[in-house]
N, C-alpha and C positions, 0 to 999 in steps of 0.2 A: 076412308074408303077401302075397302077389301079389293084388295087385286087378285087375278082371275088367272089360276092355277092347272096347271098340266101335268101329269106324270106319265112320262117314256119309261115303257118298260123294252129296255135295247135288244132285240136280236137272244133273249132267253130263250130258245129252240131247240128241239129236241134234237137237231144233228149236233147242237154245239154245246150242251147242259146235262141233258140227259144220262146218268149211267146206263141205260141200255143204246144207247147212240155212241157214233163212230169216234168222238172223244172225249165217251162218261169214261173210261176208264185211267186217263192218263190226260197229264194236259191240265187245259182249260177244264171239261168236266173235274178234276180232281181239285184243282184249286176253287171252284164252284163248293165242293161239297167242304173243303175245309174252311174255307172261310161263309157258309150258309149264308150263301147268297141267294137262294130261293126262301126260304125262312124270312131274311129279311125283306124282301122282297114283296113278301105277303103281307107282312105288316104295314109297312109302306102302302100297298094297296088297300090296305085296310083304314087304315088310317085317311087316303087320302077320299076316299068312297064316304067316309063319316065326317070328312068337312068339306064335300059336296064337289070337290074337285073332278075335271076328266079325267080321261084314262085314257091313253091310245099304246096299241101293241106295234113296236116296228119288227119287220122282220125278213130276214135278209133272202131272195130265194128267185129263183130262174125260170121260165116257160119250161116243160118238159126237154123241149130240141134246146133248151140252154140258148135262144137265142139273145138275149141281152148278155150273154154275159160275154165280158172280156176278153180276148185271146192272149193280150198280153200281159194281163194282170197278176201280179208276180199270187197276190193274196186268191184270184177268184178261178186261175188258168186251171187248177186241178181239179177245180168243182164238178164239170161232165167228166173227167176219168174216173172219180172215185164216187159218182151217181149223189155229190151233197148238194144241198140247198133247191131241190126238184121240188116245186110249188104245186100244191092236190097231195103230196105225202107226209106223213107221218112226220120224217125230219124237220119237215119245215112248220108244225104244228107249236105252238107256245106248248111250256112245260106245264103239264095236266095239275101241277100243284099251284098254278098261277093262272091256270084258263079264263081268259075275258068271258065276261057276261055284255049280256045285249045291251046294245045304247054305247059300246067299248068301240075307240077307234082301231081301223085293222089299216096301218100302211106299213105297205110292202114297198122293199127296195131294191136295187139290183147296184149298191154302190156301193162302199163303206158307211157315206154319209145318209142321215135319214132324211135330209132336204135336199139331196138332189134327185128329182126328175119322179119326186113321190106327192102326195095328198097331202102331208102333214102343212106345208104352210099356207095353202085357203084353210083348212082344220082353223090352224090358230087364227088366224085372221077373222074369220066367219064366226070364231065364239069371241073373242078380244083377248085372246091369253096375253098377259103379259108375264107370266114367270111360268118356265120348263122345269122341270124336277124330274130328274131321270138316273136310273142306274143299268146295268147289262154288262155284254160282253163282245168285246174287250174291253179292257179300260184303254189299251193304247189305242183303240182304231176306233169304231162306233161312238164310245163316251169322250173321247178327245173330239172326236170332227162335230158332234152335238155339240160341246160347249164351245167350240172354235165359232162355228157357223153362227150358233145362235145367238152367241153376244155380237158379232159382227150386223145380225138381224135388228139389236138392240131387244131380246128379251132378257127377262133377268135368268141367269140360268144356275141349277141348283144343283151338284154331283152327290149322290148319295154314296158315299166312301162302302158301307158296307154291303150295297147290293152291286161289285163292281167286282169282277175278277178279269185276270190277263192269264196267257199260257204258265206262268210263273211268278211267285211273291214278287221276285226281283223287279219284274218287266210293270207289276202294277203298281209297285212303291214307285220307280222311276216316273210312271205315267204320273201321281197323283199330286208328285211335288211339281208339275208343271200347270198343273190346273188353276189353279188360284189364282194365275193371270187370268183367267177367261171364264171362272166362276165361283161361287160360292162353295163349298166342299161342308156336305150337313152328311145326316144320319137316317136311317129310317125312326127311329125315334125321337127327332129329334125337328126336321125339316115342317117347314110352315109350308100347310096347304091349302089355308083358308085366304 
């Protein structure tokens, strides 16, 4: 029996991926482009769309007035001073080299986590996923609290190593050796989506 597959594309956003966004140039965007994590990325999507798997986009982003978001969240508190994650804009647009097509899931979150207080789990419930396959960014935040969540949900959950970047090599090697308690660590060439 074929078990019934998902791919989370994490929080890849033009505020947070982007080289013309507020950290293509340094950061997160930089380790983004060196380890092409959009490239892979696409493949992954490619792949996963030719062995007939979903697709959902999660992506991190606030009402205009910022009202969901945080005040004291050490990660979210600077988002209305420095105008990121404003949802209807550009920054919060998926990266144009990755853009969903129709039939694609769109949950949006205002957490770290892509299952709290979003769409994604009637999504999976409503189609029977039982195995997540997901990559983005961060490795430490978004793709940790996905594989935390999700095997605690009991799906089988898949981290795609090369579609995963952190602010720094360091911070995403550290993330990656703690994964494999909580899931599987594949490839985009490599991970089963059928």
């Amino acid at each position: 029996m074929t078990t019934k597959s998902l791919l989370l594309v994490l929080d890849l956003i033009n505020d947070l991926v982007h080289a013309d966004g507020p950290n293509g140039s340094q950061g997160m965007g930089e380790q983004v482009r060196t380890r092409r994590v959009i490239e892979n990325m696409q493949r992954a999507i490619a792949r996963a769309r030719q062995a007939g798997a979903l697709i959902g986009y999660v992506r991190v982003g606030f009402s205009p007035d910022y009202g969901e978001c945080p005040a004291a969240s050490p990660i979210f508190s600077r988002a209305r001073e420095h105008g990121l994650f404003k949802l209807g804009t550009w920054g919060t647009e998926v990266h144009p080299d990755i853009a969903p097509q129709p039939g694609d899931f769109d949950i949006i979150k205002h957490r770290v986590s892509p299952f709290y207080g979003t769409n994604l789990e009637p999504i999976l419930r409503a189609h029977r996923i039982e195995r997540i396959v997901f990559g983005g960014v961060s490795t430490s935040a978004v793709v940790h609290a996905t594989a935390r969540e999700g095997h605690d949900r009991d799906y089988q959950c898949v981290v795609l190593e090369d579609c995963c970047a952190a602010a720094s090599a360091e911070e995403h090697e550290h993330s990656m050796q703690i994964l494999p308690r909580f899931a599987t660590v594949s490839s985009s060439d490599d991970a089963e989506f059928g």
